[in-house]
PQR file of N, CA, C, O and H, with PARSE charges and radii, in Angstrom:
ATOM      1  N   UNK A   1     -53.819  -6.908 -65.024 -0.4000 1.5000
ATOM      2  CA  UNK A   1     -54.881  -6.542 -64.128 -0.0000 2.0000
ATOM      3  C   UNK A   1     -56.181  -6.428 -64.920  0.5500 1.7000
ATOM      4  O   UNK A   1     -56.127  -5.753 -65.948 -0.5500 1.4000
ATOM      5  N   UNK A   2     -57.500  -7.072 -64.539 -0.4000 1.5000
ATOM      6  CA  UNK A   2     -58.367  -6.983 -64.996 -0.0000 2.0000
ATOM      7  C   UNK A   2     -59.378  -5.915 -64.266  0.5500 1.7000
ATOM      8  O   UNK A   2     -59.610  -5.686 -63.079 -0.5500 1.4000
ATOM      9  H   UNK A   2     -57.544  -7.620 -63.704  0.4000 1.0000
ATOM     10  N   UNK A   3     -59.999  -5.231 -65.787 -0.4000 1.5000
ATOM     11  CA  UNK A   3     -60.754  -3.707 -65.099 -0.0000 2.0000
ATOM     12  C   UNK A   3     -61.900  -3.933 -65.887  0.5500 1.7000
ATOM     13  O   UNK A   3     -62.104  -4.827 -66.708 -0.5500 1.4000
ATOM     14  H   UNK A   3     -59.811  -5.418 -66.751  0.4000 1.0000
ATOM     15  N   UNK A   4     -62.724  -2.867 -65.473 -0.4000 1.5000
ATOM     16  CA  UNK A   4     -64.112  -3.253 -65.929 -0.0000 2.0000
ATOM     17  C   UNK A   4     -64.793  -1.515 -65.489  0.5500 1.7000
ATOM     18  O   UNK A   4     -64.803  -0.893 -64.427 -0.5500 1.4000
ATOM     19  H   UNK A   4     -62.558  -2.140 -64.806  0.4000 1.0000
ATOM     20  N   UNK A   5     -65.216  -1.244 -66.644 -0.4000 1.5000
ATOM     21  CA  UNK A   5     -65.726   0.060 -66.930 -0.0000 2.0000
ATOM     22  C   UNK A   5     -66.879   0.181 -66.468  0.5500 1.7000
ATOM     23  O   UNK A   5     -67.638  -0.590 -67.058 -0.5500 1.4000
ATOM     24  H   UNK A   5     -65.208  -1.749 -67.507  0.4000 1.0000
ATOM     25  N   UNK A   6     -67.796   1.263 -65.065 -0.4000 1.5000
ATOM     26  CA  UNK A   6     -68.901   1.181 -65.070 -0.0000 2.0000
ATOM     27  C   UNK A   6     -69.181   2.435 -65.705  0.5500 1.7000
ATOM     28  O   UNK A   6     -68.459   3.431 -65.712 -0.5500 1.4000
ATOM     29  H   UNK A   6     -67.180   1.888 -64.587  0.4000 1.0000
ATOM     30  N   UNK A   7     -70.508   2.256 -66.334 -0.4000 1.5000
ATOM     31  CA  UNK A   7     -71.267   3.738 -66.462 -0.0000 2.0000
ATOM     32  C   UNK A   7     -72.010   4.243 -65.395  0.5500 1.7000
ATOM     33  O   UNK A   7     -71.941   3.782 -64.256 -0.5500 1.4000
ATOM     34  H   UNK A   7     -71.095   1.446 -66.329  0.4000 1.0000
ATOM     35  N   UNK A   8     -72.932   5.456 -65.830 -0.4000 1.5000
ATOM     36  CA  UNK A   8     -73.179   5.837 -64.864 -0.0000 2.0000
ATOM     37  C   UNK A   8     -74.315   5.501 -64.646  0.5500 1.7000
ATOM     38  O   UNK A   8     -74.711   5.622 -63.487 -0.5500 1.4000
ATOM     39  H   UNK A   8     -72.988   5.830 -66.755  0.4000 1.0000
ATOM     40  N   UNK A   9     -75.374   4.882 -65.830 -0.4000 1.5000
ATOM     41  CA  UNK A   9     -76.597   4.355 -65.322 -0.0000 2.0000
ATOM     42  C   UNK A   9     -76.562   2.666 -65.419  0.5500 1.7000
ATOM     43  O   UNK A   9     -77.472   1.867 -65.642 -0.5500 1.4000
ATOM     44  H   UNK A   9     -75.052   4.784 -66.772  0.4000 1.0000
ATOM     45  N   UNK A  10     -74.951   2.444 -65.123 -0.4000 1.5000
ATOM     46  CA  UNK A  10     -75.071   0.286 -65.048 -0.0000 2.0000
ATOM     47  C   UNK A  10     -75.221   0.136 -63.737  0.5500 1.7000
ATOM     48  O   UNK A  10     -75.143   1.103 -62.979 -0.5500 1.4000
ATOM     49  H   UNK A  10     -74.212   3.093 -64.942  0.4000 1.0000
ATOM     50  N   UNK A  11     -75.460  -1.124 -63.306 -0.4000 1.5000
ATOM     51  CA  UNK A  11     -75.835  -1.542 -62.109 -0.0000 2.0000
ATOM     52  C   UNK A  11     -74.656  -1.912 -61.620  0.5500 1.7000
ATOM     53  O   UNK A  11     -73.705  -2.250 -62.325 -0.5500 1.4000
ATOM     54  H   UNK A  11     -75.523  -1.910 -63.922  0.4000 1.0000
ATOM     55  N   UNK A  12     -74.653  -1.851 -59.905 -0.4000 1.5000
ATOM     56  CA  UNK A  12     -73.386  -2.404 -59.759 -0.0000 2.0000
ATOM     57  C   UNK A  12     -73.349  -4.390 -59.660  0.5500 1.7000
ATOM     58  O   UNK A  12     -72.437  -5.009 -59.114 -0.5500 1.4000
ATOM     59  H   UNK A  12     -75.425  -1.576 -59.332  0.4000 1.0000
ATOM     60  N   UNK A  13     -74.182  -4.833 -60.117 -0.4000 1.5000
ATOM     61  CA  UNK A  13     -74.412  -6.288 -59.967 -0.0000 2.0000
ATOM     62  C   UNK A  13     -74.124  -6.425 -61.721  0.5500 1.7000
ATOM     63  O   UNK A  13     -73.554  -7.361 -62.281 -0.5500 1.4000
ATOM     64  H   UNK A  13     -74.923  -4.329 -60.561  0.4000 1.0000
ATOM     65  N   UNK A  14     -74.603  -5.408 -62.250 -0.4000 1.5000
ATOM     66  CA  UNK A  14     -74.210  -6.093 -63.417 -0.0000 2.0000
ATOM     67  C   UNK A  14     -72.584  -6.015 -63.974  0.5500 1.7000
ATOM     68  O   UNK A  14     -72.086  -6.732 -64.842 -0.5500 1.4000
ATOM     69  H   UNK A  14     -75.066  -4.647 -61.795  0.4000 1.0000
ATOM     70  N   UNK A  15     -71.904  -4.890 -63.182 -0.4000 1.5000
ATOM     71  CA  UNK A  15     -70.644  -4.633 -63.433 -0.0000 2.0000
ATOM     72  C   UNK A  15     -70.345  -6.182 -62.883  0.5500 1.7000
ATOM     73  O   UNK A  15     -70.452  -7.187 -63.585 -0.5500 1.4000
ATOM     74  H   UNK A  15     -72.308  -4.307 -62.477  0.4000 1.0000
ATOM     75  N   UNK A  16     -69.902  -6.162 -61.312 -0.4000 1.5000
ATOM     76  CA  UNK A  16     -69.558  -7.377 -61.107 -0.0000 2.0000
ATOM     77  C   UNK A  16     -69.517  -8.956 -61.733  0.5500 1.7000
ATOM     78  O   UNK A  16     -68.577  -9.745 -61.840 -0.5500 1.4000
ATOM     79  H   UNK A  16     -69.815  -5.345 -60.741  0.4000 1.0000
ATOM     80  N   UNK A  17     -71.294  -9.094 -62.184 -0.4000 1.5000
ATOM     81  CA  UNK A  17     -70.724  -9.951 -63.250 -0.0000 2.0000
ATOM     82  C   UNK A  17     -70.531  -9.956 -64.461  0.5500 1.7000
ATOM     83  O   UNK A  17     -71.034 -10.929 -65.023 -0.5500 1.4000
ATOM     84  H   UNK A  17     -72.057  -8.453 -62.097  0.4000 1.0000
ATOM     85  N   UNK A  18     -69.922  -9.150 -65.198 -0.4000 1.5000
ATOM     86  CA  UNK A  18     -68.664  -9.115 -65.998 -0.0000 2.0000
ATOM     87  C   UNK A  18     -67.833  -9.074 -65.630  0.5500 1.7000
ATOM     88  O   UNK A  18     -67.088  -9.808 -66.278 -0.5500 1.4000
ATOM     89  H   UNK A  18     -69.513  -8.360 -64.742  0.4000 1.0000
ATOM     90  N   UNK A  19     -67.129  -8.409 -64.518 -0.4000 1.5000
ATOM     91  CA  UNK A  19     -65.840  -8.369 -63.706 -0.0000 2.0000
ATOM     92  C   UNK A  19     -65.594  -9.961 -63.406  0.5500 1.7000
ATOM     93  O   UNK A  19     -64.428 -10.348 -63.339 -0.5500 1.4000
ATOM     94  H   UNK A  19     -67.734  -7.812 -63.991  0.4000 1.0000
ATOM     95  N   UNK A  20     -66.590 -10.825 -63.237 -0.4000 1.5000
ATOM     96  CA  UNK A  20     -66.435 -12.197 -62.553 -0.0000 2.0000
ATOM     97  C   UNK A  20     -66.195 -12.890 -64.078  0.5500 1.7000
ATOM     98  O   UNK A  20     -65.146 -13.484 -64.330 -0.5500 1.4000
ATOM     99  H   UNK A  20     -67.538 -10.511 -63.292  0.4000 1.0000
ATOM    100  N   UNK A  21     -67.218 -12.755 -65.003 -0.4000 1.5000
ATOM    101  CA  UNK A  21     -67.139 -13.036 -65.948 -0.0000 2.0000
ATOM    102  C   UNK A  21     -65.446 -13.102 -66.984  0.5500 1.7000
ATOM    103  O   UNK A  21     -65.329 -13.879 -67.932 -0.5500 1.4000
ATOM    104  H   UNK A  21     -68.070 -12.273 -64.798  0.4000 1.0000
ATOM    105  N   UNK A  22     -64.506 -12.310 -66.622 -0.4000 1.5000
ATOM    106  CA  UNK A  22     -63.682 -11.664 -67.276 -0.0000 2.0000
ATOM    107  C   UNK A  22     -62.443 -12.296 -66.516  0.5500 1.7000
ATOM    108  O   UNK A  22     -61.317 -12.384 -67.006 -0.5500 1.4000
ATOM    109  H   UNK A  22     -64.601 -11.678 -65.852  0.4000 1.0000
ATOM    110  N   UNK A  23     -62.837 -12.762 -65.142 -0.4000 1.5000
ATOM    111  CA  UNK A  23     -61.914 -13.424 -64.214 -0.0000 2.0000
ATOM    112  C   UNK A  23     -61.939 -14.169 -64.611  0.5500 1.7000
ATOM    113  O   UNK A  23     -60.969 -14.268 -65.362 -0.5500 1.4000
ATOM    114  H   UNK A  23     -63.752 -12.691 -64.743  0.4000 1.0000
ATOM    115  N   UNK A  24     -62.990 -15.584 -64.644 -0.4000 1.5000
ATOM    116  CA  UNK A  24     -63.006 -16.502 -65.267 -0.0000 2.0000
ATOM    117  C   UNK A  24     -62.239 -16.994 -66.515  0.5500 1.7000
ATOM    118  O   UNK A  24     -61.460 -17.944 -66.430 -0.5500 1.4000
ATOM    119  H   UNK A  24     -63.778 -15.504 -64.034  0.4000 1.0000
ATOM    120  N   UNK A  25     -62.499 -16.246 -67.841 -0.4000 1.5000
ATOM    121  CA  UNK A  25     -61.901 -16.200 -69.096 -0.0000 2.0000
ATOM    122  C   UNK A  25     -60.365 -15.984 -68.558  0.5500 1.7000
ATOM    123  O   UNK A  25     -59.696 -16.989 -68.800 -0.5500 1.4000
ATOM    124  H   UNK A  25     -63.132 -15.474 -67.910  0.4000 1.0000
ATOM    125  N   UNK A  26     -59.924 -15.372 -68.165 -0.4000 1.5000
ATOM    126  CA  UNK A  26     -58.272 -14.986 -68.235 -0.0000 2.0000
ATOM    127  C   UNK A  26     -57.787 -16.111 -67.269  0.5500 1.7000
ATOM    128  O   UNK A  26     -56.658 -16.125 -66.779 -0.5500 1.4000
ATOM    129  H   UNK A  26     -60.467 -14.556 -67.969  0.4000 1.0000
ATOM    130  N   UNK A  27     -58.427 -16.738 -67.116 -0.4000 1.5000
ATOM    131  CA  UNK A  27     -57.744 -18.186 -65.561 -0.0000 2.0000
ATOM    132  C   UNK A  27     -56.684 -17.847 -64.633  0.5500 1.7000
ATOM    133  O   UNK A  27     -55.695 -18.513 -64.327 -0.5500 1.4000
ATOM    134  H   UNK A  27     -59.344 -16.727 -67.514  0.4000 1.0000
ATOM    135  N   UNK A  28     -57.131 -16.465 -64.154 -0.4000 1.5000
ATOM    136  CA  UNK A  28     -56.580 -15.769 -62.908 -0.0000 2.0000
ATOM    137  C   UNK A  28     -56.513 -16.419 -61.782  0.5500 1.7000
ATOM    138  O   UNK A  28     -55.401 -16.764 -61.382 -0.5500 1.4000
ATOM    139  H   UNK A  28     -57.935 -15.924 -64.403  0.4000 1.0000
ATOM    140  N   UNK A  29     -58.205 -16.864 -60.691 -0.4000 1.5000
ATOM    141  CA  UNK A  29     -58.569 -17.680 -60.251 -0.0000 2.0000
ATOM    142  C   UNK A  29     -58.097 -19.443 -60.679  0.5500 1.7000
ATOM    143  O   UNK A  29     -57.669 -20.133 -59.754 -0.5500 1.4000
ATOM    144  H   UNK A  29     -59.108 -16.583 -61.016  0.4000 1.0000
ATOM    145  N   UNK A  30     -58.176 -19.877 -61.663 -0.4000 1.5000
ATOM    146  CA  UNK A  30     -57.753 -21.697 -61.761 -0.0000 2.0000
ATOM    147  C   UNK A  30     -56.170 -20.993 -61.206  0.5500 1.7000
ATOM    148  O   UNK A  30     -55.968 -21.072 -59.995 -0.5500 1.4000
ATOM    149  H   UNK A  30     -58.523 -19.317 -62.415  0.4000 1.0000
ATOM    150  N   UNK A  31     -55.141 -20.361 -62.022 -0.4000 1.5000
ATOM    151  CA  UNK A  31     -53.650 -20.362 -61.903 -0.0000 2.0000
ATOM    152  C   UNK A  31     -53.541 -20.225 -60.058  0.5500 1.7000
ATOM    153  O   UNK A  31     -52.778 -20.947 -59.416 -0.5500 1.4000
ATOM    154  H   UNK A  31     -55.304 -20.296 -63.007  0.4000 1.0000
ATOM    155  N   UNK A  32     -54.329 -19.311 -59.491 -0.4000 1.5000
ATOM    156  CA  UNK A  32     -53.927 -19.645 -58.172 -0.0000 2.0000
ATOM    157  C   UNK A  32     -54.157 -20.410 -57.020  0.5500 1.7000
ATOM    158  O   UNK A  32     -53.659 -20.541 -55.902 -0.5500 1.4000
ATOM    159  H   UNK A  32     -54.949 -18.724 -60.012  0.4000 1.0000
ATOM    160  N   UNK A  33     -55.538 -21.093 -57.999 -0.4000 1.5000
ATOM    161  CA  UNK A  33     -55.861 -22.663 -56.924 -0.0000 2.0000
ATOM    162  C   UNK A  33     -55.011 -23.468 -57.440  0.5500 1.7000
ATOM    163  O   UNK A  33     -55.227 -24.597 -56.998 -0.5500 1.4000
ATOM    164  H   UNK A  33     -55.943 -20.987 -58.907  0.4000 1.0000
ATOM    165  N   UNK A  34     -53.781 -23.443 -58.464 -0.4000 1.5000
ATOM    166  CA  UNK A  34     -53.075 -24.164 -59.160 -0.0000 2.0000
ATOM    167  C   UNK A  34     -51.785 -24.021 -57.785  0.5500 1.7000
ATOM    168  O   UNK A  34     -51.492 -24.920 -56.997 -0.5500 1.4000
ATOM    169  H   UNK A  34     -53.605 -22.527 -58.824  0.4000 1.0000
ATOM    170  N   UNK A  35     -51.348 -22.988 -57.823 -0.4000 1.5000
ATOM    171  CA  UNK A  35     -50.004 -22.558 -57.117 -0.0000 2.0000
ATOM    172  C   UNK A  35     -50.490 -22.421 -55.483  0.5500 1.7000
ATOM    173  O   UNK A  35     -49.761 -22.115 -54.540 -0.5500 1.4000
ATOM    174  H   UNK A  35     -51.586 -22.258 -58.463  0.4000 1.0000
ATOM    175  N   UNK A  36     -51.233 -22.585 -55.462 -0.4000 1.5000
ATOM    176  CA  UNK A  36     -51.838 -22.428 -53.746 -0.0000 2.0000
ATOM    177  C   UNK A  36     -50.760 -23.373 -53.090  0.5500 1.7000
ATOM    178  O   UNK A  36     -49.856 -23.035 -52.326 -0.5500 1.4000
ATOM    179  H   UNK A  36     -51.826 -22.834 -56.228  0.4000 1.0000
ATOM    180  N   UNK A  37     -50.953 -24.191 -53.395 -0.4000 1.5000
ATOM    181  CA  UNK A  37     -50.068 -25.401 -52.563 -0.0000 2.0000
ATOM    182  C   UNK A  37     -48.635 -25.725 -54.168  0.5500 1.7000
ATOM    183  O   UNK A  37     -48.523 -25.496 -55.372 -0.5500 1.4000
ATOM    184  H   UNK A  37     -51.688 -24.466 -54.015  0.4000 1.0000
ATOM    185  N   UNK A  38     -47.820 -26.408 -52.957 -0.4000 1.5000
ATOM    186  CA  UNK A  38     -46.986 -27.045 -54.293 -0.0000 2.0000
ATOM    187  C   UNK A  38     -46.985 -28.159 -54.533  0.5500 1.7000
ATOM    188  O   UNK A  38     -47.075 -28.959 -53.602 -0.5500 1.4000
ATOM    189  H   UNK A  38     -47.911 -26.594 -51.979  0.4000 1.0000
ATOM    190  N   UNK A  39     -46.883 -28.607 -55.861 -0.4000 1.5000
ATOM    191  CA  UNK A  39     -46.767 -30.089 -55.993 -0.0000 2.0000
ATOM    192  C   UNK A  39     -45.753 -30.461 -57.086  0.5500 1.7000
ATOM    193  O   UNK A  39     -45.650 -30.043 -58.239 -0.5500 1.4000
ATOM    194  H   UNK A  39     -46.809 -27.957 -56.618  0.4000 1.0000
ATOM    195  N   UNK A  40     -45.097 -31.283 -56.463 -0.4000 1.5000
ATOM    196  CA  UNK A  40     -44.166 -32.365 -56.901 -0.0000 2.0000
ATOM    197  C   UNK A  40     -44.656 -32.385 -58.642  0.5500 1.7000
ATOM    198  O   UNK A  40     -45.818 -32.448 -59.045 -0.5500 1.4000
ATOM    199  H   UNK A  40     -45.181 -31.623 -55.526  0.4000 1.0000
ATOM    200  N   UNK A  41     -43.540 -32.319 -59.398 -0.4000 1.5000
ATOM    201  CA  UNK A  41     -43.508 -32.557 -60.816 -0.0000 2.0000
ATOM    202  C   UNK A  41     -43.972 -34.057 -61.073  0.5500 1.7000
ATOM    203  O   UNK A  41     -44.324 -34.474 -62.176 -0.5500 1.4000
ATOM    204  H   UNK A  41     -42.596 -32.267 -59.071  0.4000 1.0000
ATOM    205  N   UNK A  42     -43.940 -34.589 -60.249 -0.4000 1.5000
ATOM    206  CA  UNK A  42     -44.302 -36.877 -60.515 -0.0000 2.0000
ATOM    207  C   UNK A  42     -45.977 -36.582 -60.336  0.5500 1.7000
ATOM    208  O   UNK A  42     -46.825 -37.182 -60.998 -0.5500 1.4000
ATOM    209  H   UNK A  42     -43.654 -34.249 -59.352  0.4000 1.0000
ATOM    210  N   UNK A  43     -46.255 -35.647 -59.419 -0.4000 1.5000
ATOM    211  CA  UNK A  43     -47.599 -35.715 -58.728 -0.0000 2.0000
ATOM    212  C   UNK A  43     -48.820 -35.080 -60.327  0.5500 1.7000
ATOM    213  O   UNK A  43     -49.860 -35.448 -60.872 -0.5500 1.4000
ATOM    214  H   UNK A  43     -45.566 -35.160 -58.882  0.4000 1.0000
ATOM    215  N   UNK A  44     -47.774 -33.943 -60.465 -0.4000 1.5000
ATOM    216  CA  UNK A  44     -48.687 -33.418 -61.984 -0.0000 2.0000
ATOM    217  C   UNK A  44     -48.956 -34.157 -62.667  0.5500 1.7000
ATOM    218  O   UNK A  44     -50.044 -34.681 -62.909 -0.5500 1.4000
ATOM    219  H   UNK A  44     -46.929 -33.644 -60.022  0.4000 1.0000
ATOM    220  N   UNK A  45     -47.655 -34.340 -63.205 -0.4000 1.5000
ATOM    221  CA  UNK A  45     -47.913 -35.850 -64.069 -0.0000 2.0000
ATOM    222  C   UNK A  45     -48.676 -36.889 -63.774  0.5500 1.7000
ATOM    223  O   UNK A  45     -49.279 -37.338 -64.749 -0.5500 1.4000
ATOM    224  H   UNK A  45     -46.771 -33.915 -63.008  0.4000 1.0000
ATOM    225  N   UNK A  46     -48.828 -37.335 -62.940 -0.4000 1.5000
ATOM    226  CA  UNK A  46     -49.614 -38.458 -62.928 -0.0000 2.0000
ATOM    227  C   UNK A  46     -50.964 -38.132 -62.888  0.5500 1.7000
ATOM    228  O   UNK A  46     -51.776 -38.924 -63.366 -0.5500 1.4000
ATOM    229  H   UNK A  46     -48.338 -36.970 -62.148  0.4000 1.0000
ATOM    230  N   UNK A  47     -51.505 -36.564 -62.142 -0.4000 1.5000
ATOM    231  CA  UNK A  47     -52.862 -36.149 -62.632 -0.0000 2.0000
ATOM    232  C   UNK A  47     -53.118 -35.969 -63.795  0.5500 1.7000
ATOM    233  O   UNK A  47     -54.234 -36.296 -64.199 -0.5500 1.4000
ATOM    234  H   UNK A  47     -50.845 -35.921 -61.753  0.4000 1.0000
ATOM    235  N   UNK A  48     -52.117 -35.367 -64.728 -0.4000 1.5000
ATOM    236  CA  UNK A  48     -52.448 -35.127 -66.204 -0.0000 2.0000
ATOM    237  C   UNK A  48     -52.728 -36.509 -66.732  0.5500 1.7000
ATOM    238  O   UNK A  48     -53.720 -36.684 -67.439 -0.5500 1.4000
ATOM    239  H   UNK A  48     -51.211 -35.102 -64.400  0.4000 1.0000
ATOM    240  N   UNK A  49     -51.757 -37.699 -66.374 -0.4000 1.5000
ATOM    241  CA  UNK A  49     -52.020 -38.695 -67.187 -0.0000 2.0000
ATOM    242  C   UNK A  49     -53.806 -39.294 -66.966  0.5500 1.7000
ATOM    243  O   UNK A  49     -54.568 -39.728 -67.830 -0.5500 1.4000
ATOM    244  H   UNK A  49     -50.952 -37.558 -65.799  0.4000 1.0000
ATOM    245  N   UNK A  50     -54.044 -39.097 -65.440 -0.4000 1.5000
ATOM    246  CA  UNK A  50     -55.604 -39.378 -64.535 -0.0000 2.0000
ATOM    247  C   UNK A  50     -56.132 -38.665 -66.015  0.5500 1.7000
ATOM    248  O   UNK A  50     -56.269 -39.313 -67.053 -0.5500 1.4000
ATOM    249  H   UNK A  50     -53.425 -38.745 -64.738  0.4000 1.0000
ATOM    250  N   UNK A  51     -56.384 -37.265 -65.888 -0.4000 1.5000
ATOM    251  CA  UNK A  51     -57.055 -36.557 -66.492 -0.0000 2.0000
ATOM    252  C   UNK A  51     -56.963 -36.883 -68.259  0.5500 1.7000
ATOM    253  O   UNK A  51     -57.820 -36.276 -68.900 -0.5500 1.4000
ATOM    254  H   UNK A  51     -56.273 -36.739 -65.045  0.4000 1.0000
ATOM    255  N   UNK A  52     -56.197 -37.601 -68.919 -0.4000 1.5000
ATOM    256  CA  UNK A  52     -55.770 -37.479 -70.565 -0.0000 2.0000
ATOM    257  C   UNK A  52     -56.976 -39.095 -70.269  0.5500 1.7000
ATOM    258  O   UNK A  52     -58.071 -39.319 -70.784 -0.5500 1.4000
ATOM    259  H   UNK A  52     -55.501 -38.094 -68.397  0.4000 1.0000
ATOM    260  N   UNK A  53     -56.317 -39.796 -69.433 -0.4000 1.5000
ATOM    261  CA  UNK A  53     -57.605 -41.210 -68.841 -0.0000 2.0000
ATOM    262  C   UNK A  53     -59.003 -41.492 -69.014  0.5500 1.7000
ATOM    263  O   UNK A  53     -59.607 -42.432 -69.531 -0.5500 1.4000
ATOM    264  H   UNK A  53     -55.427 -39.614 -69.015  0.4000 1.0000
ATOM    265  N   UNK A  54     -59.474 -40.083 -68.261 -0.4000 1.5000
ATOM    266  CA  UNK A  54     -60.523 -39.882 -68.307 -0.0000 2.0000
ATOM    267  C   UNK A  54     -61.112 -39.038 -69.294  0.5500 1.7000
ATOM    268  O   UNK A  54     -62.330 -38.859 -69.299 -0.5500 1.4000
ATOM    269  H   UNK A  54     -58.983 -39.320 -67.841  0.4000 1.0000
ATOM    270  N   UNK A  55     -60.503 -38.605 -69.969 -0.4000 1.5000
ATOM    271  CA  UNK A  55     -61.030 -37.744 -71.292 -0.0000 2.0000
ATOM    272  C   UNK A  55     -60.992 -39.150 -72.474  0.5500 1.7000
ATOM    273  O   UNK A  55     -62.100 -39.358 -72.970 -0.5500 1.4000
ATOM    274  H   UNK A  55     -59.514 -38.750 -69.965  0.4000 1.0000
ATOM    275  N   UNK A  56     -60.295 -39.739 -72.772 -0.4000 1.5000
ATOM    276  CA  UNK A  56     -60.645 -40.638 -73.218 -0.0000 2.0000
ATOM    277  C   UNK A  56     -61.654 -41.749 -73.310  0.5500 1.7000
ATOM    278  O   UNK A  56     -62.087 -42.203 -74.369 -0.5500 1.4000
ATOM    279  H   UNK A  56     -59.396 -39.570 -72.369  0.4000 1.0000
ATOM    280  N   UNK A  57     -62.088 -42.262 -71.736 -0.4000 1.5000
ATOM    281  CA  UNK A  57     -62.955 -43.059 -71.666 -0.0000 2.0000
ATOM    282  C   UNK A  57     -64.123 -42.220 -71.941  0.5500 1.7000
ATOM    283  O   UNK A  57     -64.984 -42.730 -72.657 -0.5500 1.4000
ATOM    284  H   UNK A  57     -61.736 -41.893 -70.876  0.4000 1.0000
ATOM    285  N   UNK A  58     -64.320 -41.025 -71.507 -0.4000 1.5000
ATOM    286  CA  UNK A  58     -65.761 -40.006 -72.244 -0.0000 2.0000
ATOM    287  C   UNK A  58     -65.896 -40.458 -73.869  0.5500 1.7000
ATOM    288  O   UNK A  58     -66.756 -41.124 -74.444 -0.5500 1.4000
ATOM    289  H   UNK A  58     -63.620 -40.610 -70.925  0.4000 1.0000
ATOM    290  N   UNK A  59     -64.560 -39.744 -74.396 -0.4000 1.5000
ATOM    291  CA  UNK A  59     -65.047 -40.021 -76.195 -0.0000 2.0000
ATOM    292  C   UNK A  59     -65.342 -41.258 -76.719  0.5500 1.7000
ATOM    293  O   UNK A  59     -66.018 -41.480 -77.724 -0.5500 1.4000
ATOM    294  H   UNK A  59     -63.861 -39.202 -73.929  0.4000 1.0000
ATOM    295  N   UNK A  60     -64.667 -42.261 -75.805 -0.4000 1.5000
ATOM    296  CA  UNK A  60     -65.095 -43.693 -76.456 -0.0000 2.0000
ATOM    297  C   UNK A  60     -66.600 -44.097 -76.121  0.5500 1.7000
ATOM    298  O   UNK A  60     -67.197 -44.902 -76.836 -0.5500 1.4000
ATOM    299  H   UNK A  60     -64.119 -42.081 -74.989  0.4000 1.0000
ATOM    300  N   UNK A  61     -67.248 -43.449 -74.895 -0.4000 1.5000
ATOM    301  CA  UNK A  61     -68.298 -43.761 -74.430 -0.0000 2.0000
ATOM    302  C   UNK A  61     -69.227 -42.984 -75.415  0.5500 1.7000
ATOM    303  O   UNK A  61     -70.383 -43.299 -75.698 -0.5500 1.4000
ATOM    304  H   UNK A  61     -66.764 -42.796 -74.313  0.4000 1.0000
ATOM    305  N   UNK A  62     -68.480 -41.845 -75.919 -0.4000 1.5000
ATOM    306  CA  UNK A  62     -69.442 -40.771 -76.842 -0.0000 2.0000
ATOM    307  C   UNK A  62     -69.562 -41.890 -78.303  0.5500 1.7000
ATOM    308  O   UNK A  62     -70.620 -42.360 -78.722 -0.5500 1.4000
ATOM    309  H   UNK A  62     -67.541 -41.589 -75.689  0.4000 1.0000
ATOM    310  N   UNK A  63     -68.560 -42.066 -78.732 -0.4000 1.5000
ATOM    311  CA  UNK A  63     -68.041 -42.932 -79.745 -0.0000 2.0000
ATOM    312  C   UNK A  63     -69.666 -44.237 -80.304  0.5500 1.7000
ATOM    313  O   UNK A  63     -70.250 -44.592 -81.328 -0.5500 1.4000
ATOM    314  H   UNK A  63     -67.700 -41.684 -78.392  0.4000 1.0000
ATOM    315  N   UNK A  64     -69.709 -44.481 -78.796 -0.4000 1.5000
ATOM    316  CA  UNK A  64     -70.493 -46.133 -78.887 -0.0000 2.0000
ATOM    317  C   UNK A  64     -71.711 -45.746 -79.355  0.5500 1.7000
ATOM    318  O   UNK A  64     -72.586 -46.585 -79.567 -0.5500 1.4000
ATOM    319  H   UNK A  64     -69.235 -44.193 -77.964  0.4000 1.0000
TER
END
């Protein structure tokens, strides 16, 4: 569980973003747009392979 300490003279906008901030870092939020729906073990895979695809054509483009 992620917590987040206010004082007594912090803002509550600034608590929040660290609280958002802190969500982010721990990939609380990605893991459950991950598991929201289910998908097929063939289906991952073949996005990971999409995604290993396209990380490649970036560095070669960085490369040139």
């Amino acid at each position: 569980m992620i917590t987040v300490q206010v004082s007594d003279n912090e803002s509550i906008d600034k608590a929040l973003k660290r609280f958002k901030k802190k969500l982010e870092k721990s990939g609380v939020l990605k893991e459950y747009r991950n598991r929201r729906f289910f998908t097929k073990k063939s289906i991952e895979r073949r996005n990971e392979i999409g995604r290993a695809a396209f990380r490649q054509r970036l560095a070669s483009m960085e490369n040139k």
